[in-house]
C-alpha positions in Angstrom: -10.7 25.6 15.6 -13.5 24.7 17.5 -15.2 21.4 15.9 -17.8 21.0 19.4 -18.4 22.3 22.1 -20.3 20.0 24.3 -19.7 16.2 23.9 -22.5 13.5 25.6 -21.1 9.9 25.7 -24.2 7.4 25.8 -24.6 4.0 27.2 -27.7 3.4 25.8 -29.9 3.8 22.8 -32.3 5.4 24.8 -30.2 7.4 26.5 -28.5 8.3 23.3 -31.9 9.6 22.2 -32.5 11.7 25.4 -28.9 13.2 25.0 -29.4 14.0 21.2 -33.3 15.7 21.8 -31.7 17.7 25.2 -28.6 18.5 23.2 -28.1 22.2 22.3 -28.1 22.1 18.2 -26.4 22.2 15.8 -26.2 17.9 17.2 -25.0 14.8 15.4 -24.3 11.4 16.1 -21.1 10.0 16.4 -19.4 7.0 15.9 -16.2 6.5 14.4 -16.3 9.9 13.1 -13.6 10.0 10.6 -15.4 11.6 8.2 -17.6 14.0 10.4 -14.6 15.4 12.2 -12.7 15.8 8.9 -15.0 17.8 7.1 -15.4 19.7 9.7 -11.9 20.6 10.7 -11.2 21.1 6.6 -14.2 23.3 6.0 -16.8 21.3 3.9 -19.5 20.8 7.1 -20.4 23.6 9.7 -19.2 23.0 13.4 -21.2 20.9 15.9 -22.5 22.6 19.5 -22.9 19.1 20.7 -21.6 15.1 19.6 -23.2 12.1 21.1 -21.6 9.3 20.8 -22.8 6.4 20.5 -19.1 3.9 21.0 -20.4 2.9 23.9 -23.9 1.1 23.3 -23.5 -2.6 23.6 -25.8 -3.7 21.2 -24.4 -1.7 18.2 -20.6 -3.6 19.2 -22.3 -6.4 18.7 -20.7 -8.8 15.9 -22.5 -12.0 15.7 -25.0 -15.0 13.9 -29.1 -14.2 15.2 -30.4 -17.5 13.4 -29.9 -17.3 9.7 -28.7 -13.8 9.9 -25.3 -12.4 10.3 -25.6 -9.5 12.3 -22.4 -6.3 12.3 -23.0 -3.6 15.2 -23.1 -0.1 13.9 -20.1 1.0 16.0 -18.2 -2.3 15.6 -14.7 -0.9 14.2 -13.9 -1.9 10.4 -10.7 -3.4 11.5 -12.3 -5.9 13.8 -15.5 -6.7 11.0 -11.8 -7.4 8.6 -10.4 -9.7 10.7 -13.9 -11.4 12.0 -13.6 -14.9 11.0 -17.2 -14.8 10.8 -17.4 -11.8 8.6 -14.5 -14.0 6.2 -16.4 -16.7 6.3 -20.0 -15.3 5.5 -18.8 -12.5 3.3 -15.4 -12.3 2.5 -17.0 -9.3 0.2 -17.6 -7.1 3.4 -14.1 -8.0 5.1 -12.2 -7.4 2.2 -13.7 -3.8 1.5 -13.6 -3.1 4.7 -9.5 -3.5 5.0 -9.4 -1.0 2.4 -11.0 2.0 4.4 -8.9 4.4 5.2 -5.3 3.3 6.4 -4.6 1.3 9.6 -5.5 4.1 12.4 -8.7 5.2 10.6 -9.9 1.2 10.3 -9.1 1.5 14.0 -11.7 4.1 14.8 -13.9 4.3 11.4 -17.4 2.3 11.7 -19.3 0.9 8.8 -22.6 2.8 10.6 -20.5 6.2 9.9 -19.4 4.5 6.6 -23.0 3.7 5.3 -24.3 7.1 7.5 -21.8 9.1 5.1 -24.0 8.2 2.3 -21.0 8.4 -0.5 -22.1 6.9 -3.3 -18.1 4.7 -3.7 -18.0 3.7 0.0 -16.2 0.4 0.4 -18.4 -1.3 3.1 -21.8 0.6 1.8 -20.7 -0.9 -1.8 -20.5 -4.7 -0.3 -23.1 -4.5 1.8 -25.1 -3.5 -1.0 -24.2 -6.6 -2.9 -25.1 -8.6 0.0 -28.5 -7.5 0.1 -27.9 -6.4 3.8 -31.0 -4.5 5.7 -30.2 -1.6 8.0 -32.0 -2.0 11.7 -32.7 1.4 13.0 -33.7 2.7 16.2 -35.8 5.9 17.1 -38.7 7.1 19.6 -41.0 4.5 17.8 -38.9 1.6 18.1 -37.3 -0.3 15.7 -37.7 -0.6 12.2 -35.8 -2.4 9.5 -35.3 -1.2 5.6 -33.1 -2.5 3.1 -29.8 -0.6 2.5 -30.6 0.7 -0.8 -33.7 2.8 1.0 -31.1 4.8 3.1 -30.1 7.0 0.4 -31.1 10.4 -1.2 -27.5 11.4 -3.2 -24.5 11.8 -2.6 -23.2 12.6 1.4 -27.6 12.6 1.9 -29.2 9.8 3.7 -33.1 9.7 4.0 -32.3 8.9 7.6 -34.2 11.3 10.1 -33.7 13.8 12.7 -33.0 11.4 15.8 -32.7 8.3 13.8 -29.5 5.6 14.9 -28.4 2.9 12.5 -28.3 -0.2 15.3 -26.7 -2.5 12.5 -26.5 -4.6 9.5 -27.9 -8.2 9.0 -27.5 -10.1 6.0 -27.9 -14.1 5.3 -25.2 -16.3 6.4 -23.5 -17.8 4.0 -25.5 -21.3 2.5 -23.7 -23.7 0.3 -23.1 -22.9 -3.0 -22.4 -19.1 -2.2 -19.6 -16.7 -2.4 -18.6 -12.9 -2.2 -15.5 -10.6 -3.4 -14.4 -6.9 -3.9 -12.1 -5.0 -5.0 -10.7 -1.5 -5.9 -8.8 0.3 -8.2 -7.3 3.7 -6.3 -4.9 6.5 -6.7 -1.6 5.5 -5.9 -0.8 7.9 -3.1 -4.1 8.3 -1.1 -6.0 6.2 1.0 -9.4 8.2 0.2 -12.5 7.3 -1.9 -11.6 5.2 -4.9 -11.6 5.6 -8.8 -13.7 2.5 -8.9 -14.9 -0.3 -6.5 -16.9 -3.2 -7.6 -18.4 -5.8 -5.1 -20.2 -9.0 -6.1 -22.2 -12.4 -4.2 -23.4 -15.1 -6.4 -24.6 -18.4 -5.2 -23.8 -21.2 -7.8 -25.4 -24.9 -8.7 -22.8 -27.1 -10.4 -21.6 -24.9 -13.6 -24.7 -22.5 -13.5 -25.1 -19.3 -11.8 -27.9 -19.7 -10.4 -28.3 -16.1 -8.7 -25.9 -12.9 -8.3 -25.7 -9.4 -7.4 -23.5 -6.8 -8.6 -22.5 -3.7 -7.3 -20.3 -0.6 -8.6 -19.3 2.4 -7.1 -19.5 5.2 -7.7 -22.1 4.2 -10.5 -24.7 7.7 -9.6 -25.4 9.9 -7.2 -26.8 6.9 -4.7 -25.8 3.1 -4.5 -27.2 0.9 -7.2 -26.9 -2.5 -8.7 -26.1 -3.6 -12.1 -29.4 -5.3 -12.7 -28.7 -5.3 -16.4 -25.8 -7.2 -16.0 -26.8 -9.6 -13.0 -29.4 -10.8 -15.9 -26.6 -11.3 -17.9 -24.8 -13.8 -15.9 -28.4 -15.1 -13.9 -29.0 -18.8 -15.3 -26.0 -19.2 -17.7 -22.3 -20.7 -17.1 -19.4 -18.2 -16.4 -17.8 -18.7 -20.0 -15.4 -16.3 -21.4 -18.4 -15.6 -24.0 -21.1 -14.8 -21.0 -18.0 -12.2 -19.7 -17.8 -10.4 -23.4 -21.6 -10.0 -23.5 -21.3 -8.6 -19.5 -18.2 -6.2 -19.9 -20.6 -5.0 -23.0 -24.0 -4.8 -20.8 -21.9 -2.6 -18.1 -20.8 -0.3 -21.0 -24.3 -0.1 -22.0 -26.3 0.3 -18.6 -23.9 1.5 -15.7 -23.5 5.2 -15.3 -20.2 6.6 -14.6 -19.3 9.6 -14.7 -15.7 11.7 -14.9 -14.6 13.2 -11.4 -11.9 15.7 -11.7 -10.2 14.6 -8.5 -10.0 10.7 -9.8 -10.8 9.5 -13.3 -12.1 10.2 -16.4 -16.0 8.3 -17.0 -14.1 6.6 -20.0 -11.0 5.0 -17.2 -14.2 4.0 -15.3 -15.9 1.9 -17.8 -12.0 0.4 -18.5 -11.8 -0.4 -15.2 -15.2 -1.5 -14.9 -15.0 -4.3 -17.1 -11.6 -5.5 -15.5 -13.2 -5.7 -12.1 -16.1 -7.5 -13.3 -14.1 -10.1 -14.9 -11.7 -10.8 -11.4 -14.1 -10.1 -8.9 -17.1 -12.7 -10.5 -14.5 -15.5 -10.9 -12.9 -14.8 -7.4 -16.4 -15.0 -6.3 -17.3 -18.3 -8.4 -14.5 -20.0 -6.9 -15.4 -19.1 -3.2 -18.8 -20.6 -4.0 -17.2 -23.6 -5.6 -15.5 -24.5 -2.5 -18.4 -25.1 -0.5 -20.7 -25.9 -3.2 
């Protein structure tokens, strides 16, 4: 099989730009591409004429603070954002989902632009990057423009991103005193594919008050949302095993999920759910604790 049939290799956004408009269609970009070139190859997306690729542009490998922002390159590989010891120490939330994509080889290659790009709505770095509030910086003909990450969705394997539209990056606060992030998963046993449930939380605490927090499950809809129900919940009150009950009973009440005949049952979900909501918050309360 035949997944393209012309392949451009860009240096530069710009050039990236004039390769994808000169391109003959159907054209994509590419990064890591392991989704993209899966789909393709299995059936479930029609074959490319042309793939830019966009592995090469030194600003999207870039990995780095830009004054109180921590700033993750498009096309930086997941396994080098996992084992960035700035990533761990500004978000341990997006290091630790993003050692759960895929298996070693795919972390290798995979890129949390193609992961966020993808638009699933249980992605594990689009799921932690969603907790940490992180804005997408995107480049086209008019320059750049920045939008929060919950704007780059329209359902599920949609983005609202344009025709000739390149995610640059993610930037997201660095971590301030007081503050911590987790994730973590629940997945089949034998697969290293989407999971049944992922859950990703930051918080920032003030002595034994939760002083702010955001919450994050996927898949919890057709698009990435949080669990602003429950963030209330927690949001000004101590993390008591009584402020858990009334939460694990808010995400019962408010989160959607939904069954998938491939993974789980909506009623496993909401089990899980309230699991994962108890270990990630206090793994995330006693981050923030350490550098309170």
């Amino acid at each position: 099989m035949t997944i393209w049939k012309d392949y451009q290799l860009a240096h530069s956004l710009s050039e990236a730009l004039d390769a994808y408009d000169q391109a003959e269609k159907p054209v994509r970009f590419i990064s890591g591409g392991t989704d993209l070139l899966l789909e393709i190859q299995q059936g479930h997306h029609s074959n490319m004429r042309t793939l830019v690729d966009l592995n090469h542009i030194p600003e999207m490998l870039e990995l780095k603070v830009k004054g109180d922002q921590l700033f993750i390159g498009a096309a930086v590989p997941v396994s080098q954002i996992t084992e960035s010891d700035l990533v761990k120490h500004h978000s341990m939330a997006v290091s630790e989902a993003t050692g759960l994509i895929g298996g070693p080889q795919v972390r290798n290659s995979a890129t949390l632009g193609g992961n966020v790009a993808h638009a699933l709505p249980a992605a594990d770095g689009m799921i932690a990057l969603v907790a940490m509030k992180a804005t997408a910086i995107i480049f086209s003909r008019n320059g750049y423009v920045k939008r929060a990450i919950l704007e780059l969705f329209k359902g599920p394997g949609i983005s609202t991103l344009n025709e000739g539209e390149i995610v640059v990056g993610f930037e997201f606060p660095i971590k301030n005193a007081g503050e911590g992030s987790a994730f973590d998963r629940v997945m089949r046993p034998q697969g290293v594919a989407l999971p049944i449930l992922n859950n990703a939380i930051w918080l920032r605490r003030k002595q034994n008050i939760i002083e702010d927090i955001r919450i994050s499950f996927g898949p919890s809809g057709p698009i990435p949302t949080r669990a602003e129900h429950v963030e209330e919940i927690f949001r000004g009150a101590q993390l008591t095993d009584q402020i858990l009950v009334k939460a694990k009973s808010t995400v019962l009440q408010t989160v959607r999920f939904r069954t998938s005949k491939m993974r789980a049952t909506a009623e496993y979900r909401y089990h899980l759910a309230q699991a994962l909501l108890e270990k990630v918050v206090k793994i995330a309360w006693n981050r923030a604790g350490e550098n309170e």
